[in-house]
C-alpha positions as CSV (number, residue, x, y, z in Angstrom):
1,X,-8.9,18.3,-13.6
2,X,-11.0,20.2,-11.2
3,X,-14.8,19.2,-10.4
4,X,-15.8,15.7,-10.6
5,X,-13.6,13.2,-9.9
6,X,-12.1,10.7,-13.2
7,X,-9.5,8.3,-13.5
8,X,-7.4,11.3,-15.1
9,X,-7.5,12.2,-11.2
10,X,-5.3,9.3,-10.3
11,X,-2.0,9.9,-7.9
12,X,0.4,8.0,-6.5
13,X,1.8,8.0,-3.4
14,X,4.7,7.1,-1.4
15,X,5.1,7.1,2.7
16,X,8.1,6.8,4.6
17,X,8.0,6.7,8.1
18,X,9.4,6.0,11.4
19,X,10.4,1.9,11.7
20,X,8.5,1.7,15.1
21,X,5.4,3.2,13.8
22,X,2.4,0.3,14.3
23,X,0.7,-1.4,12.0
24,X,-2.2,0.8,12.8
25,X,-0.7,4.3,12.8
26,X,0.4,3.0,9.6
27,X,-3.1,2.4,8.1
28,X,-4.3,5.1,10.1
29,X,-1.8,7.5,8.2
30,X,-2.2,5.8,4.5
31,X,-6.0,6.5,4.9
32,X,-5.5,10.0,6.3
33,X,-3.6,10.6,2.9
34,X,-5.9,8.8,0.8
35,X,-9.1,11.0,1.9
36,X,-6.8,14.2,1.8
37,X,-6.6,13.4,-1.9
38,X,-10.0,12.3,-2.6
39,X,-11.5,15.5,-0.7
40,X,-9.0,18.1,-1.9
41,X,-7.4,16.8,-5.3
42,X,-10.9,14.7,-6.4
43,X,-9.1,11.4,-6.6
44,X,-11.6,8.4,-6.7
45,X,-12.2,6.9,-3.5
46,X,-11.3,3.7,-5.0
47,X,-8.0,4.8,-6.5
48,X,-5.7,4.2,-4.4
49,X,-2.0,3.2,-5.0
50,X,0.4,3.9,-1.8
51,X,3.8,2.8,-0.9
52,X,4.0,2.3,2.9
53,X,7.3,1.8,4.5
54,X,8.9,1.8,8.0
55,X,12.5,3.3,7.5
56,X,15.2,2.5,10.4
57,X,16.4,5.2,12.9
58,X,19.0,6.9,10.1
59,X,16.8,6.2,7.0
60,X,14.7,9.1,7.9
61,X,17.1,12.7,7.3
62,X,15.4,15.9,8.6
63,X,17.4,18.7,9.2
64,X,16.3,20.0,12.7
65,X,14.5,23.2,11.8
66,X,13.8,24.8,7.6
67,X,11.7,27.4,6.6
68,X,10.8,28.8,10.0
69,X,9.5,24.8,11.1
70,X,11.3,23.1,13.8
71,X,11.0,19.3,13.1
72,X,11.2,16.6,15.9
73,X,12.5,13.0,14.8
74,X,9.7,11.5,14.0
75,X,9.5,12.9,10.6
76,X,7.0,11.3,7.9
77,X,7.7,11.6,4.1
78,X,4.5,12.0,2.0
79,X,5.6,12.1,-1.8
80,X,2.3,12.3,-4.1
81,X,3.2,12.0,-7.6
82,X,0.2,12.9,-9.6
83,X,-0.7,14.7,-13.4
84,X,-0.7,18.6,-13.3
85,X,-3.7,21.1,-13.3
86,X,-4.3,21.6,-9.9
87,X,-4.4,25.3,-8.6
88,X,-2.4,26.6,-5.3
89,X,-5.3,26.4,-3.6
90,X,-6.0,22.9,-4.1
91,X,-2.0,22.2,-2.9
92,X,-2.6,24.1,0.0
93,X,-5.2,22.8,0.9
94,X,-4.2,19.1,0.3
95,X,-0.9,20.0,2.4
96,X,-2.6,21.3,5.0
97,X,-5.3,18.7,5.6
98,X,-2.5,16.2,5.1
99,X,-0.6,17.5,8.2
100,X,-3.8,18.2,10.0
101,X,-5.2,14.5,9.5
102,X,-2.0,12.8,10.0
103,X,-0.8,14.1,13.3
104,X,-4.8,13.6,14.7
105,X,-5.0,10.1,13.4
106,X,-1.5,9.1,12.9
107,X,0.0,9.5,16.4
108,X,2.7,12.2,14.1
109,X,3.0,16.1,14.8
110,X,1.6,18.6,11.7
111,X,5.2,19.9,12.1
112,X,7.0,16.6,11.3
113,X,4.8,15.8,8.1
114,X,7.1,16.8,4.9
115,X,5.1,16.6,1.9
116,X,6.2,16.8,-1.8
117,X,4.0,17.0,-5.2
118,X,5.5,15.7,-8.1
119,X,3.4,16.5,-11.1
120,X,4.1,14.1,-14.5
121,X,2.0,14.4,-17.8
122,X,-0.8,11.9,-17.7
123,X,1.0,9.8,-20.4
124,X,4.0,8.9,-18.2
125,X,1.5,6.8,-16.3
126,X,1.0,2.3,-16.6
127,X,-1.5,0.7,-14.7
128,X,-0.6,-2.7,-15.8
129,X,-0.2,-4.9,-18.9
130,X,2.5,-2.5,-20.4
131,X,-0.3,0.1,-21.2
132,X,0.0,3.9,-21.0
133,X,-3.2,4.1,-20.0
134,X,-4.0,7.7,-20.3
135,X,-2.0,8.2,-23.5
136,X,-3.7,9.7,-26.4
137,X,-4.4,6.6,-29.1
138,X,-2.4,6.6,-31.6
């Protein structure tokens, strides 16, 4: 999983943000994630499979301040699903260049960025045509 990047690499992810986030700050954040991964978890450059959506005021539910981190209300929801194997230093590293890169390109603060890893075996994974592609033939 480490070292070179290969389509066993792959993750998916989904952000929810604010509904009057531009169309810009909304690329802007979707590439911000995208190079996180490809710099920190070796995901392809040209892998890339995001769910972007504005949320309306109410759609986005932050308590106010968790785990020492006082949030503001425009909170932005990074979930990365992706296969296991990566080491805590790889996560925290990903997590913080996530908050880092979103709140300089994004318009966000570091604080308001919530990311969570979901890690699924590499044969819970279709690309297409009905095919788990990274399934073991049988």
């Amino acid at each position: 999983m480490c070292g070179a990047p290969s389509r066993k690499s792959h993750a998916t992810v989904r952000i929810d943000l604010p509904a009057a986030t531009p169309a810009d700050a909304l690329q802007a954040v979707g590439d911000a994630v995208h190079q996180a991964l490809a710099q920190t978890f070796n995901v392809p450059h040209d892998d890339r499979f995001q769910v972007l959506a504005r949320r309306a005021p109410g759609e986005l539910v932050c308590t106010p301040e968790y785990m020492g981190v006082r949030h503001g209300a425009n909170v932005v929801f990074v979930q990365i699903t992706c296969s296991p194997g990566r080491s805590l230093e790889m996560k925290r590293a990903l997590y913080a260049r996530i908050a880092t890169d979103v709140a300089a390109r994004g318009g966000f603060k570091a604080a308001d960025v919530i990311i969570n890893l979901v890690e699924t075996l590499r044969e819970n994974w279709s690309f297409g045509n009905g095919i788990a592609h990274y399934a073991p033939a049988s």
